[in-house]
ZADO-1210 file (C-alpha; in nm, 4 decimals, padded with zeros to 6 digits):
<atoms>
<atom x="-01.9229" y="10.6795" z="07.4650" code="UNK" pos="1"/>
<atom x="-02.0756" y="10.6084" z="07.8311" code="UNK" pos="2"/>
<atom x="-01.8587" y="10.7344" z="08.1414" code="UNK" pos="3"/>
<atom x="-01.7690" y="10.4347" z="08.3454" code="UNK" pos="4"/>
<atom x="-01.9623" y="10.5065" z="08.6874" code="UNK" pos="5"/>
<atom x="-01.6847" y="10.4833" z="08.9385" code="UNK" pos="6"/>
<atom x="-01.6734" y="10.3663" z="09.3187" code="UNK" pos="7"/>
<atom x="-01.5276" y="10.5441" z="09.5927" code="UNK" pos="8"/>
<atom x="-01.3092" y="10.2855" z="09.5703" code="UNK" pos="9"/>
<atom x="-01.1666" y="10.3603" z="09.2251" code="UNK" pos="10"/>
<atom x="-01.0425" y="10.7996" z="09.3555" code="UNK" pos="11"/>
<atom x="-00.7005" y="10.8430" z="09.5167" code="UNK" pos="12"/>
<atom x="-00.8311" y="11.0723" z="09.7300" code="UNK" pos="13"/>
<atom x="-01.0883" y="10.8233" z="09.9150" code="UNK" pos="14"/>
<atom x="-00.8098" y="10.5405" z="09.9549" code="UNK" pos="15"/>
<atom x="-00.5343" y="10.7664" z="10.0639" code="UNK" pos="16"/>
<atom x="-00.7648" y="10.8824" z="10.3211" code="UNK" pos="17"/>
<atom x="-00.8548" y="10.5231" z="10.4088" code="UNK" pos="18"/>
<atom x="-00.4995" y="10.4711" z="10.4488" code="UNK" pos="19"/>
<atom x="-00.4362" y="10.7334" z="10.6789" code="UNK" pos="20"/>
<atom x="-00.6887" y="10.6422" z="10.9260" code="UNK" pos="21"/>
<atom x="-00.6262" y="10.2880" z="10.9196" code="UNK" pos="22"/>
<atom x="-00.2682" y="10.3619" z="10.9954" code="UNK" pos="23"/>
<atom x="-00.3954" y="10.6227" z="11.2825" code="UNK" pos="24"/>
<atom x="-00.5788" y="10.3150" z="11.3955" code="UNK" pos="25"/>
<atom x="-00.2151" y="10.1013" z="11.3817" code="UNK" pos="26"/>
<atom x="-00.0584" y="10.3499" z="11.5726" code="UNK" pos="27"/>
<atom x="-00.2704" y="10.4300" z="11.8605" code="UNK" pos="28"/>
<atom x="-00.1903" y="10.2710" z="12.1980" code="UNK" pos="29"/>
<atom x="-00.5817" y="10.3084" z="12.3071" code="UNK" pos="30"/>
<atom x="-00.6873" y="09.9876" z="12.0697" code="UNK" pos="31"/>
<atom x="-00.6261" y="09.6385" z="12.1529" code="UNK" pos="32"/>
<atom x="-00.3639" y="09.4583" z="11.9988" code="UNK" pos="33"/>
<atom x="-00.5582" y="09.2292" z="11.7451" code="UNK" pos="34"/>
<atom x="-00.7514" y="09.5779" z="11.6186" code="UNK" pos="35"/>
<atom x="-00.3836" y="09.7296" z="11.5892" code="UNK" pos="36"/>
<atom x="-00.2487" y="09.4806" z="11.3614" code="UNK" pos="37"/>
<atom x="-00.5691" y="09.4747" z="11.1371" code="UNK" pos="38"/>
<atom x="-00.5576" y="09.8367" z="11.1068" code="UNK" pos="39"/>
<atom x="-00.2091" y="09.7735" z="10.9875" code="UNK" pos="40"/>
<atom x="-00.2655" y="09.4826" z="10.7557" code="UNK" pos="41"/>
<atom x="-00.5792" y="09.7600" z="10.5884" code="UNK" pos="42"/>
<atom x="-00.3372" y="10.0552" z="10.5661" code="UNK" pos="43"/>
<atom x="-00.0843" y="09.8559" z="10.3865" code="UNK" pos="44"/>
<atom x="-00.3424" y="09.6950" z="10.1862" code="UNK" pos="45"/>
<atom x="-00.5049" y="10.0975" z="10.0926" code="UNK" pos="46"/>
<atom x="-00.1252" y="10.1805" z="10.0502" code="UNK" pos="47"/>
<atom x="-00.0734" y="09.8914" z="09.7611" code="UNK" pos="48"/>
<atom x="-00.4062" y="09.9729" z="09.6253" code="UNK" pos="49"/>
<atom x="-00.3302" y="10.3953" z="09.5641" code="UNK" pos="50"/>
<atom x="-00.0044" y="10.2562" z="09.4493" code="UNK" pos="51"/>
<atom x="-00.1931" y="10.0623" z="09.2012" code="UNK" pos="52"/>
<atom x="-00.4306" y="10.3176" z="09.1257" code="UNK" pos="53"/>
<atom x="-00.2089" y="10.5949" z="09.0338" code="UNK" pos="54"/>
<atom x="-00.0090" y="10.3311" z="08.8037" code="UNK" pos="55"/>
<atom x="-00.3063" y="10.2382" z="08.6475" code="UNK" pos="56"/>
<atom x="-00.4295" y="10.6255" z="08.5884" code="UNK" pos="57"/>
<atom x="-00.0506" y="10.6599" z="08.4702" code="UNK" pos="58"/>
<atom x="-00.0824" y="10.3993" z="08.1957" code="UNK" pos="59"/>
<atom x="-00.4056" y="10.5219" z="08.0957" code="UNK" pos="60"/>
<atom x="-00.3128" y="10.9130" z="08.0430" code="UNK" pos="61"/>
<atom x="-00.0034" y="10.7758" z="07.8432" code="UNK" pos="62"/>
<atom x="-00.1663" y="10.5575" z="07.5942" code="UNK" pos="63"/>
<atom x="-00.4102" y="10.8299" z="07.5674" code="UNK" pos="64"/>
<atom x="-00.1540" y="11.0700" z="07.5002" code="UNK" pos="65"/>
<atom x="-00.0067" y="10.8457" z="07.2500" code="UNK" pos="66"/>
<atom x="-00.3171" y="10.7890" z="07.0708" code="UNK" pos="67"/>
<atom x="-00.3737" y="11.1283" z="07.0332" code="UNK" pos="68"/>
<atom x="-00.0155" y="11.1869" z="06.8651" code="UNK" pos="69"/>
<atom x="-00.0920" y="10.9240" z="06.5896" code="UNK" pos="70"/>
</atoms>
């Protein structure tokens, strides 16, 4: 069985960190408004997207876990 090739995209690690600087982004008073409130629109999107990931690898380790106890 092939590994699935995955994107930057698709580790925690990557997203959380896109997150975090998005947010930095949000919170700094040096950026104009509009560039504020689209840096907090992308951290809240990377923030519902982790939260998704980590569900998702969640699900996946317990039906694997499962499968292995049958």
């Amino acid at each position: 069985m092939a590994a699935k090739k995955q994107s930057y995209g698709d580790h925690p690690g990557y997203v959380a960190f896109l997150g975090v600087v998005a947010f930095w982004a949000a919170a700094s008073s040096g950026n104009e408004p509009y560039v504020r409130v689209l840096a907090g629109i992308s951290a809240a999107a990377a923030a519902l997207h982790l939260g998704s990931l980590l569900f998702r690898r969640r699900r996946d380790r317990r039906s694997a876990a499962a499968a292995a106890d049958r």
